[in-house]
ChimeraX commands (.cxc) that place a marker at each C-alpha (Angstrom):
marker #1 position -22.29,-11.91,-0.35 radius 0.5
marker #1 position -18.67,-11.94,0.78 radius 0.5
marker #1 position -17.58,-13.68,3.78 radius 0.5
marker #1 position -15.27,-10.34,5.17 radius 0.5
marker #1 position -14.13,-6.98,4.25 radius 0.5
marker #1 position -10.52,-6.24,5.18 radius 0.5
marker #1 position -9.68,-2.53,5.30 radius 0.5
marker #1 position -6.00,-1.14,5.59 radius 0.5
marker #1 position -5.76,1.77,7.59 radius 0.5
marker #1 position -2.73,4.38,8.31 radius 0.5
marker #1 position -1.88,5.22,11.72 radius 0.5
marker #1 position -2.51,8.74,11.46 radius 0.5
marker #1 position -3.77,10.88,9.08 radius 0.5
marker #1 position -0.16,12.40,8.56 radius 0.5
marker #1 position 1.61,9.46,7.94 radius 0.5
marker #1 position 3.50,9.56,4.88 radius 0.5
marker #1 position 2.41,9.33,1.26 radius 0.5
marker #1 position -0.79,11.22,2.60 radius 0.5
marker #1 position -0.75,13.83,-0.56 radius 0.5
marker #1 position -1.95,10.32,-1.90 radius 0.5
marker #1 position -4.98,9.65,0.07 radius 0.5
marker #1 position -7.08,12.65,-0.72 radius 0.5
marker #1 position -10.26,11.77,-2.09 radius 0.5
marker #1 position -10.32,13.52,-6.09 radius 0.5
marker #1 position -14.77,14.06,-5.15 radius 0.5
marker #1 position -14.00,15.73,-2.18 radius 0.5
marker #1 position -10.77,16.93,-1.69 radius 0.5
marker #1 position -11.01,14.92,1.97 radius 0.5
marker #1 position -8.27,13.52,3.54 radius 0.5
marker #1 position -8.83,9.82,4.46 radius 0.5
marker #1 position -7.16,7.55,6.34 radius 0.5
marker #1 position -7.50,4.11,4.72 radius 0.5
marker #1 position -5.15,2.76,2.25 radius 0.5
marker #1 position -7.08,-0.36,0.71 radius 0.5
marker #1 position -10.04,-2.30,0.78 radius 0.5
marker #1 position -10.33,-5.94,0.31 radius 0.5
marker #1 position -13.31,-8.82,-0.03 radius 0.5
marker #1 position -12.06,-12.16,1.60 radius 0.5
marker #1 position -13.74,-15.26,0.51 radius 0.5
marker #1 position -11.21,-17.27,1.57 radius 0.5
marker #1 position -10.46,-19.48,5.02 radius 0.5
marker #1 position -7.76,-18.06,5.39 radius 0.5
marker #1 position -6.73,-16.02,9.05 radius 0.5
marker #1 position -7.16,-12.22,8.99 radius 0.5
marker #1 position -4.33,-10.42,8.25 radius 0.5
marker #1 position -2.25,-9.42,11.42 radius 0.5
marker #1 position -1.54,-5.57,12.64 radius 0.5
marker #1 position 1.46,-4.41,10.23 radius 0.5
marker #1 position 0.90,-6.87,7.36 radius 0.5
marker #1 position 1.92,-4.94,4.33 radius 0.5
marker #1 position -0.25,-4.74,1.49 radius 0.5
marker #1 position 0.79,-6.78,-1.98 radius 0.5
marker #1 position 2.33,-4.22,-4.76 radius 0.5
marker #1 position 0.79,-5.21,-8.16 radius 0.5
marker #1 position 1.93,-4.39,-11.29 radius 0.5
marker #1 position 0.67,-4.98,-14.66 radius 0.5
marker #1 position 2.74,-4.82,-17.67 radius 0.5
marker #1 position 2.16,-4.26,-21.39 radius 0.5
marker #1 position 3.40,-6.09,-24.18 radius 0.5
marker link #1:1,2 radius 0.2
marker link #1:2,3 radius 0.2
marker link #1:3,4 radius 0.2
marker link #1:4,5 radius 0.2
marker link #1:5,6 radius 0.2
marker link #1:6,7 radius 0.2
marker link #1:7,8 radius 0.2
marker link #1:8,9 radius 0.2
marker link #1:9,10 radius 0.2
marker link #1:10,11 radius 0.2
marker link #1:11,12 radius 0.2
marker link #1:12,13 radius 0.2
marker link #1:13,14 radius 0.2
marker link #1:14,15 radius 0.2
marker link #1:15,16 radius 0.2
marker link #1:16,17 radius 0.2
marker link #1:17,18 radius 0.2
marker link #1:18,19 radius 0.2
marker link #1:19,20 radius 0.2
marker link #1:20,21 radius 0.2
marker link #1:21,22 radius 0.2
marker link #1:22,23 radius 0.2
marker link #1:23,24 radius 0.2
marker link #1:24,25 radius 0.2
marker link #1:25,26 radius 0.2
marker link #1:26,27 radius 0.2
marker link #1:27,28 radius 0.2
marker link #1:28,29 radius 0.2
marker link #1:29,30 radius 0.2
marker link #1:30,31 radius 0.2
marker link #1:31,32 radius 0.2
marker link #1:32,33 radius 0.2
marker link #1:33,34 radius 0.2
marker link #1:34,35 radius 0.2
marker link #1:35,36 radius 0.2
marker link #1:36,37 radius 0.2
marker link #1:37,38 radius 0.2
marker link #1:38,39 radius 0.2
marker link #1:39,40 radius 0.2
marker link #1:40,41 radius 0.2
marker link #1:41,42 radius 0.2
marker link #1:42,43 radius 0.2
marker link #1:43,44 radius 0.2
marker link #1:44,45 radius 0.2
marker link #1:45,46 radius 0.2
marker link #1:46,47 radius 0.2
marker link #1:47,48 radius 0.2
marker link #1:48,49 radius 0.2
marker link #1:49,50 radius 0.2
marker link #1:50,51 radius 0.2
marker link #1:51,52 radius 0.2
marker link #1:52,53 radius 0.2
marker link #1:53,54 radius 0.2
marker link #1:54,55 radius 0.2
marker link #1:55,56 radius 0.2
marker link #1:56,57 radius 0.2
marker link #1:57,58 radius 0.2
marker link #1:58,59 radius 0.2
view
């Protein structure tokens, strides 16, 4: 079971890149931008701590 969920959340609703956050099932708009298990010790992640971009590339 994990230890902590972390959830990143936009101030409002409006905030930009929303066009992004609507949910494809429902056609909802939603207000959080990630979701993230912690197993670690680590400390929580402090109010405007910016999420890690990760990219994968193809040989």
């Amino acid at each position: 079971m994990p230890k902590r969920l972390i959830v990143f959340k936009t101030e409002s609703l409006s905030s930009p890149g929303w066009e992004d956050r609507l949910l494809s099932h429902t056609g909802a708009l939603t207000s959080i931008l990630a979701e993230h298990y912690d197993y670690s010790d680590k400390p929580l992640p402090k109010t405007g701590d910016r999420l890690r971009n990760r990219v994968q590339f193809s040989a």
